[in-house]
N, C-alpha and C positions, 0 to 999 in steps of 0.2 A: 504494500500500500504506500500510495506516494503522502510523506509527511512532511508539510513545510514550518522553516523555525519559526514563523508565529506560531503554529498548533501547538510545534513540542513544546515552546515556553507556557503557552494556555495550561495545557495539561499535566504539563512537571515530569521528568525522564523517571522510565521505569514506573508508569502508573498505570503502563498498559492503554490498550484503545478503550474509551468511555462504551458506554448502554447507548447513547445516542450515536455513535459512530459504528455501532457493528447494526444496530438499528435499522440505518440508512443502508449501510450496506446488502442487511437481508430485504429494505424493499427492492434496490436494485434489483438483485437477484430472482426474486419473485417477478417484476415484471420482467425481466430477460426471459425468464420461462417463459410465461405470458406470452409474449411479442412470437418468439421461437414458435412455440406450439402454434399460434394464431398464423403468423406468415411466412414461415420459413426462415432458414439460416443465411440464406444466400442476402432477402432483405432488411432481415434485425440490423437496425444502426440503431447510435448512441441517441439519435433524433428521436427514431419511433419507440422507444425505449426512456427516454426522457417524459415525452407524450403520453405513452400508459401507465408511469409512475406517478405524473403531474407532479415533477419536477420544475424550478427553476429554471434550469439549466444543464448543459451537459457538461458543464466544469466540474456539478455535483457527482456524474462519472467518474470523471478522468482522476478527481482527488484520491478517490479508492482503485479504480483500477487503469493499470498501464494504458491500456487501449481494448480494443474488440475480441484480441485473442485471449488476455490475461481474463477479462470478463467472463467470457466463455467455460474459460475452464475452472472458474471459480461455482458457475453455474454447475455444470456437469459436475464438480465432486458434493454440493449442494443435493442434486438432484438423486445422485448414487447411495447417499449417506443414508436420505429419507430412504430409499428403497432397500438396504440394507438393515434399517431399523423396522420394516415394517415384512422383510422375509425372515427377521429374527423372531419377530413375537410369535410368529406361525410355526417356528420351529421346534418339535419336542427336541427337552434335552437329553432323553436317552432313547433318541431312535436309532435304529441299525440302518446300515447303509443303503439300503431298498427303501427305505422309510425316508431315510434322510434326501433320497433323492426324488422322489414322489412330494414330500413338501417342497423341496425346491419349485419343482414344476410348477406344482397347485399353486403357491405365494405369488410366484411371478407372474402367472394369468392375472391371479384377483388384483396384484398391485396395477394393471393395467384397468382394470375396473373401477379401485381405488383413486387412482392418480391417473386418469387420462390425458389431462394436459402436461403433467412433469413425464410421463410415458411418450407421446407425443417429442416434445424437447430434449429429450433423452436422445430419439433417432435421430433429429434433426442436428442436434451439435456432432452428435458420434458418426453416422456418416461423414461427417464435414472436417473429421479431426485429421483424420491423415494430412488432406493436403491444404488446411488451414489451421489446424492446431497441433504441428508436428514440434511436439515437445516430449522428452523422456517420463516427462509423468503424465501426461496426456495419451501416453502409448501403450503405456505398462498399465494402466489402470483400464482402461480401454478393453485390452486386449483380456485383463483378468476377467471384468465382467462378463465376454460375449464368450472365450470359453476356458478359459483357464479355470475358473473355481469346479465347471464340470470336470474338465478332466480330471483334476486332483481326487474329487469325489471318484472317479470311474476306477482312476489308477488305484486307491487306496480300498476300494470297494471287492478291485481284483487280487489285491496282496492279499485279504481275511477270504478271500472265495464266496466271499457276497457276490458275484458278479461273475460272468462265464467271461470267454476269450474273444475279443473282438476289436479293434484297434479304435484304441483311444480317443484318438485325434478323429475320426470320422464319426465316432458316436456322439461326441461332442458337440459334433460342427451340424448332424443333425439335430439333435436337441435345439440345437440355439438356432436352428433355419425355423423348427416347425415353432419356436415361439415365436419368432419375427410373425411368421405367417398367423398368429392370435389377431394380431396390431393391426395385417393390413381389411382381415375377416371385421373385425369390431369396428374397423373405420368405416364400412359398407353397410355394417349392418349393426345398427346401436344396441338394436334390440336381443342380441346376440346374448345366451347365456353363458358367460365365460366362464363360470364356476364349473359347473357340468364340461366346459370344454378343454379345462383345466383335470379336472379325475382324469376324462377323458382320455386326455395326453399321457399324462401320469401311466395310466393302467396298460398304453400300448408299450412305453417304456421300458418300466416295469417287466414285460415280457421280453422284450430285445436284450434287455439286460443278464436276465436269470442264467446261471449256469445250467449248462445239459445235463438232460440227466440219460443216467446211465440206463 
């Protein structure tokens, strides 16, 4: 965050950012969402972003973040956090790895039910990261969400023999295709039960996954 020496004397070193200044900052953010999910990534600027916070001004931006990119990805770890905290509370704590992977599914369906506009802005920055927000944490995180936490799950799932023989990396990258394919379903169709489409997913899974039996 950009800090100029009037502010650091206003607020005395080492007393941290004020309530009013992370404030401001989470409205930002909030309409970054907003703006994203409404028009796209390609036309969110600082302007129409200013506009749906009814803001003063886009200085009120720039003080908190560098420019468009830094913004962005302020937004996106915002946006992951919440969805993080809300596939947490659906998580049992002593589920086994069949289990653990079936709430994965189910949580991530409903957080799209949940949260449609931060779902929404979620694809639209993340598409957009590579070749405008090509940063090492922007990449690594990125790339954790869409399939790195499955595979972890898949690979650890196969070391206990929860899980049959089947490579990793493409189990993965289905998983994470058919829930894309939840987002663009519910965007046609509102009325769409995603709960039910979430088991749904879950339970075909579920079976891809299982070891053979003898």
């Amino acid at each position: 965050m950009q800090v100029n020496e009037e502010r650091s004397e206003q607020f005395g070193a080492g007393m941290g950012v004020p309530t009013s200044e992370n404030s401001r900052r989470a409205q930002i953010i909030a309409a970054t969402i907003a703006t994203v999910a409404d028009i796209g990534y390609a036309k969110t600027s600082f302007a129409r972003i200013v506009e749906r916070a009814e803001l003063s001004s886009t200085r009120l931006i720039s003080y908190h973040f560098a420019g468009k990119a830094d913004l962005l990805q302020a937004t996106l770890l915002d946006i992951i956090d919440t969805m993080d905290t809300y596939l947490g509370s659906r998580t049992p704590s002593d589920a086994d790895r069949p289990e653990l992977l079936r709430a994965y599914i189910e949580s991530e369906v409903a957080f799209l039910h949940a949260y449609p506009e931060r779902t929404r802005a979620l694809i639209e920055i993340g598409t957009n990261a590579r070749k405008n927000l090509d940063t090492p944490v922007v990449s690594m995180v990125w790339h954790d969400l869409r399939v790195g936490r499955l595979e972890r799950q898949l690979q650890q799932g196969q070391r206990e023999g929860a899980f049959g023989s089947f490579d990793v990396a493409v189990m993965a990258m289905t998983i994470r295709q058919a829930l894309d394919g939840v987002s663009a379903r519910f965007a046609e169709d509102p009325e769409l039960d995603v709960e039910a489409y979430g088991r749904e997913l879950a339970e075909l899974f579920d079976r891809a996954t299982r070891p053979a039996q003898d």
